[in-house]
C-alpha positions as CSV (number, residue, x, y, z in Angstrom):
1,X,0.0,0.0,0.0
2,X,1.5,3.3,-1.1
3,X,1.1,6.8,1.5
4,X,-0.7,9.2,-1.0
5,X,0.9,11.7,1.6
6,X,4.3,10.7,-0.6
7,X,3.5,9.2,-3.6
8,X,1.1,10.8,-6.4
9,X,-0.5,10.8,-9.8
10,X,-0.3,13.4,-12.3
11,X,-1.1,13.8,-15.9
12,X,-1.2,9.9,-15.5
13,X,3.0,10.1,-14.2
14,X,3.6,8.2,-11.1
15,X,5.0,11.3,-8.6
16,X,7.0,11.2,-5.4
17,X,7.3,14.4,-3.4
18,X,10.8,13.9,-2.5
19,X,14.0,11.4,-3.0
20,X,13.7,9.8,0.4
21,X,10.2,8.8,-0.5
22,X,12.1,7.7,-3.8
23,X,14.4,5.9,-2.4
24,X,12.3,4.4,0.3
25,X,10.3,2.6,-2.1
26,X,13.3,1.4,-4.1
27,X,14.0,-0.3,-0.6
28,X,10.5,-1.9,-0.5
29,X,11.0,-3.6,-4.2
30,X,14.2,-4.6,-3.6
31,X,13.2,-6.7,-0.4
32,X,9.9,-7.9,-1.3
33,X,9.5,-7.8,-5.6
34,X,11.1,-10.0,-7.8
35,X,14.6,-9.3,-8.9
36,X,13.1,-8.5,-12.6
37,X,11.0,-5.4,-11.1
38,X,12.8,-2.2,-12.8
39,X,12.6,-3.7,-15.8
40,X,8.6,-3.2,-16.8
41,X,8.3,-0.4,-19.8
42,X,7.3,2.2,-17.0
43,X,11.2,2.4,-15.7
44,X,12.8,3.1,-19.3
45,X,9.9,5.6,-19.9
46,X,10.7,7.2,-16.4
47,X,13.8,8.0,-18.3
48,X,12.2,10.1,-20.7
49,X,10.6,11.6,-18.3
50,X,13.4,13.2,-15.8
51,X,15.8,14.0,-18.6
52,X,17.0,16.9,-17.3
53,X,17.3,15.3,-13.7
54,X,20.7,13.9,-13.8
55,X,20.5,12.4,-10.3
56,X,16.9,10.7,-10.9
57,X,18.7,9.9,-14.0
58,X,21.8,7.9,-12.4
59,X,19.7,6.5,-9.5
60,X,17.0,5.1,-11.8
61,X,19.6,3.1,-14.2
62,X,21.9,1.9,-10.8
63,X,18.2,0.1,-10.3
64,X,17.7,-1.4,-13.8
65,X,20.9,-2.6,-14.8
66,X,21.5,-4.3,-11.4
67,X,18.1,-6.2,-12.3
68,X,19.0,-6.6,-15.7
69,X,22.5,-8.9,-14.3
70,X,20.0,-10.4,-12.0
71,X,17.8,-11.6,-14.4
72,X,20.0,-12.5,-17.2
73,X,23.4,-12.1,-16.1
74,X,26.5,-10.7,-18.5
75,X,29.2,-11.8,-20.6
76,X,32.5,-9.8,-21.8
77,X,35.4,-10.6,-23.0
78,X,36.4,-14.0,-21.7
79,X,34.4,-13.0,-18.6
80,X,30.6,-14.0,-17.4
81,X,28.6,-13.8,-14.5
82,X,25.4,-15.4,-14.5
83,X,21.6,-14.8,-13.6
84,X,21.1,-14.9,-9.5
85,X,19.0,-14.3,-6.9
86,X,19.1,-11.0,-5.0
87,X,19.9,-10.8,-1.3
88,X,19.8,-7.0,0.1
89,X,21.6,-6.3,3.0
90,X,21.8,-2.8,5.5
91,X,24.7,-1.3,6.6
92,X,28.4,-1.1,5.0
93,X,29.5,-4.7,4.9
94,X,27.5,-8.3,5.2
95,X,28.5,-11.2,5.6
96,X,28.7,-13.6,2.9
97,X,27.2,-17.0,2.7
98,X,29.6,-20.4,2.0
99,X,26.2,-21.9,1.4
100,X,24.9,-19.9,-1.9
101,X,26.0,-20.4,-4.7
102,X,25.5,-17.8,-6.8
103,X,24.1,-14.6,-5.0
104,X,24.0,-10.5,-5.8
105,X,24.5,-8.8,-2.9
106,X,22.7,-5.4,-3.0
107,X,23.1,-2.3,-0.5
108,X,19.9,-0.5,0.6
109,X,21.8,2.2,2.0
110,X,21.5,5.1,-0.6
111,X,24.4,6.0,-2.7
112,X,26.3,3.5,-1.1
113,X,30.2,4.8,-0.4
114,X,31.7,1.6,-2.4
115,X,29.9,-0.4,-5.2
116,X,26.2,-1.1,-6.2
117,X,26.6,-4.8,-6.1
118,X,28.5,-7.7,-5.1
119,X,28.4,-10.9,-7.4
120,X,29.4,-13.7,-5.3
121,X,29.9,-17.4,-6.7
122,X,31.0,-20.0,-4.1
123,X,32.3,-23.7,-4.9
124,X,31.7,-25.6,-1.8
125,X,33.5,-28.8,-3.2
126,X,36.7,-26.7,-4.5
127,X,36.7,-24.4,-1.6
128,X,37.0,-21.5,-3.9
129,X,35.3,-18.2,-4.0
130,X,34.6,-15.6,-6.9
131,X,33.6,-12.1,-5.8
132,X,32.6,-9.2,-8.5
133,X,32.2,-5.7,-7.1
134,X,30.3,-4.1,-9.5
135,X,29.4,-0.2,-9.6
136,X,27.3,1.7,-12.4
137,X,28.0,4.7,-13.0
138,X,26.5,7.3,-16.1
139,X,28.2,10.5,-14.8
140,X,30.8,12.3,-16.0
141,X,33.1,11.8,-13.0
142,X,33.2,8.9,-10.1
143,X,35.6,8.4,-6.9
144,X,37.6,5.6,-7.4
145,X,35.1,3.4,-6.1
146,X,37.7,0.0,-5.9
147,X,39.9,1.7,-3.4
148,X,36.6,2.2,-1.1
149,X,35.8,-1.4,-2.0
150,X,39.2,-2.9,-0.9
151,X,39.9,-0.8,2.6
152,X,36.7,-3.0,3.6
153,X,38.4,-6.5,2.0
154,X,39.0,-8.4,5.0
155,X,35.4,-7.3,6.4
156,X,33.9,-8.6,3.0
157,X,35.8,-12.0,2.8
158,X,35.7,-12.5,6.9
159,X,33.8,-15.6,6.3
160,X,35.2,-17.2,3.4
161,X,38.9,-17.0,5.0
162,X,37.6,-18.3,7.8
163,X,36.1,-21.5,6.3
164,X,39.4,-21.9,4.4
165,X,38.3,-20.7,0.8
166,X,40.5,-18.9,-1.9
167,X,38.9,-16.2,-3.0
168,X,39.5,-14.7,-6.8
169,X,38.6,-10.6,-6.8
170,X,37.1,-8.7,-10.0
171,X,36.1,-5.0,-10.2
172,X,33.6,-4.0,-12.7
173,X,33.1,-0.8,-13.5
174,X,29.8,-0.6,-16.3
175,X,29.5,2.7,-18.0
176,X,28.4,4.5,-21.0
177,X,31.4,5.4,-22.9
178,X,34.3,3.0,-21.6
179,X,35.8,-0.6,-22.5
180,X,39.1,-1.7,-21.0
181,X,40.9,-4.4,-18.5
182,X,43.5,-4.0,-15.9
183,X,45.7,-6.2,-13.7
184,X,46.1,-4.7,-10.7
185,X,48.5,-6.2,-8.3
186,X,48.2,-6.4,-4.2
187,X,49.2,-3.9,-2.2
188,X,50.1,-4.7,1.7
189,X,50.9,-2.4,4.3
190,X,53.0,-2.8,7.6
191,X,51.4,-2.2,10.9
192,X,52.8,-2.1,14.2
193,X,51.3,-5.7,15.0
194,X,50.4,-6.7,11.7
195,X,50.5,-6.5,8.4
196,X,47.1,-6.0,6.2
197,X,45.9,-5.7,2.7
198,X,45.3,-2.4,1.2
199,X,44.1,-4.3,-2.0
200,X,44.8,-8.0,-3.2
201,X,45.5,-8.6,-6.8
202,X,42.7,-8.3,-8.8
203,X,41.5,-7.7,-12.2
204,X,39.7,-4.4,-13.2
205,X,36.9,-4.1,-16.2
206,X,35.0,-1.6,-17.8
207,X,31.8,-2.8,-19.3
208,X,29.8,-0.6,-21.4
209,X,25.5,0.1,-20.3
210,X,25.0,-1.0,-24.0
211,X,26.5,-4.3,-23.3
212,X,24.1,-4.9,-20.9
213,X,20.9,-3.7,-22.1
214,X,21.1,-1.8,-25.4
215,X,17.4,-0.5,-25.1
216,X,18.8,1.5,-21.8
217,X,22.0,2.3,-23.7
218,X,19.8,3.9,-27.0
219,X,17.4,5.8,-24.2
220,X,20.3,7.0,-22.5
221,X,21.8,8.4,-26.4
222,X,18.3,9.8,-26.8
223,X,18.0,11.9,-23.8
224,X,21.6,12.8,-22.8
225,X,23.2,16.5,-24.5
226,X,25.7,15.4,-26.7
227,X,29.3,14.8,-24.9
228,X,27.3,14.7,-21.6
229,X,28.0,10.8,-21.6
230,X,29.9,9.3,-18.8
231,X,33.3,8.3,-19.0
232,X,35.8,7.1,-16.9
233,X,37.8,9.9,-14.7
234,X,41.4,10.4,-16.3
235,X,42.6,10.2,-12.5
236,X,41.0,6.8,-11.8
237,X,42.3,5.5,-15.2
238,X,45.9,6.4,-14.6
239,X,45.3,5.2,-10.7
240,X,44.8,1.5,-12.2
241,X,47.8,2.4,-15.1
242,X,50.3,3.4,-12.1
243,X,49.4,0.3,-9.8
244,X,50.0,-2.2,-12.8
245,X,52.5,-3.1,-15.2
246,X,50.1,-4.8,-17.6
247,X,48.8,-3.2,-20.8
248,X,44.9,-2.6,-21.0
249,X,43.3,-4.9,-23.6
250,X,41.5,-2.0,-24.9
251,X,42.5,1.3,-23.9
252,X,39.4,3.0,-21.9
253,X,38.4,6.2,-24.4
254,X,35.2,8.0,-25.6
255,X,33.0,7.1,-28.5
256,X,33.7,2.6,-28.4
């Protein structure tokens, strides 16, 4: 049941009166509807509808493209991850299960400080683990969303360590305007007691929206001022160039 207090009708648009009601309903689908839910014709004509709202804009296609993987999964390159369930979880770190196999792990914090998603693929038999931190992003400019990921890494993987699994680490980045692949290798640092991970070794993609859902990639064309298209920020890029000695399959650029 929707509070008409927050949520409205007009010239037959669905209305909120603000983006806490927004987001508090985003909450609601994402914990009790199907993982297919912001996929329905309405959420790519919402698009059309808040053109000139970039952050309605960028919240709305975070939604869609994480049920798009959901619901039918990706593949790139020599990479894939698969259809899954959705689990949602509060707060800045869950735990992860060794008893799923497959499972996206979705924050219902808004504008969560480190990814959108968390693909996680567990081999009980093998002992191994596969995490994907995945963030969408259409804006011109992001933080460098892997180093935010990684400075929670031993929080993340606290219970797949513990049960004694080896655990393989991919970042994907999916954007408009952006296609690349970096080896990136661990970083440790020395504490007085210890010694802990700034970031294992891990391999970073970019992924392109189109590659994912090419109706959302043509809306996004259609409604967008020209060169107002995301790409990756120049700093992040040379971030992953200066951590890695490898060469990037595809250099990230404008225009792929």
């Amino acid at each position: 049941m929707l509070d008409y207090r927050y949520f409205y009708l007009e010239n037959s648009y669905g209305r909120c009166t603000c983006g806490l009601a927004r987001q508090g309903m985003v909450k609601f689908l994402r914990i009790h509807a199907e993982e297919s839910v912001f996929l329905d014709p309405e959420w790519y004509q919402a698009l059309m509808s808040f053109k000139n709202n970039p952050s309605v804009i960028g919240f709305t296609v975070e939604q869609m493209v994480i049920s798009k993987l959901a619901t039918s999964g990706l593949c790139w390159a020599d990479t894939s991850i698969p259809a899954a369930s959705i689990t949602s979880f509060t707060g800045t770190v869950t735990s992860l299960s060794i008893e799923k196999e497959s499972t996206y792990y979705v924050p219902l914090m808004f504008n969560f400080k480190a990814i959108d998603a968390l693909y996680v693929e567990v081999n009980q038999p093998q002992k191994t683990a596969r995490l994907v931190a995945i963030q969408i992003t259409v804006a011109k400019r992001h933080t460098d969303s892997a180093y935010k990921f990684f400075a929670d890494w031993e929080a993340w993987t606290d219970s797949l360590t513990r049960s004694g699994f080896t655990i393989t680490p991919l970042f994907l980045w999916i954007v408009e305007n952006t296609r690349g692949k970096a080896e990136v290798e661990a970083r440790l640092t020395e504490l007085r007691q210890r010694r802990i991970t700034v970031n294992p070794s891990y391999v970073a993609h970019w992924v392109m929206i189109d590659q994912v859902d090419k109706v959302l990639a043509d809306i996004l064309a259609i409604i967008r001022p020209e060169g107002d298209a995301g790409v990756m920020n120049p700093v992040i890029f040379q971030h992953f160039c200066n951590l890695s000695d490898s060469i990037y399959i595809q250099p990230p650029q404008a225009g792929l």
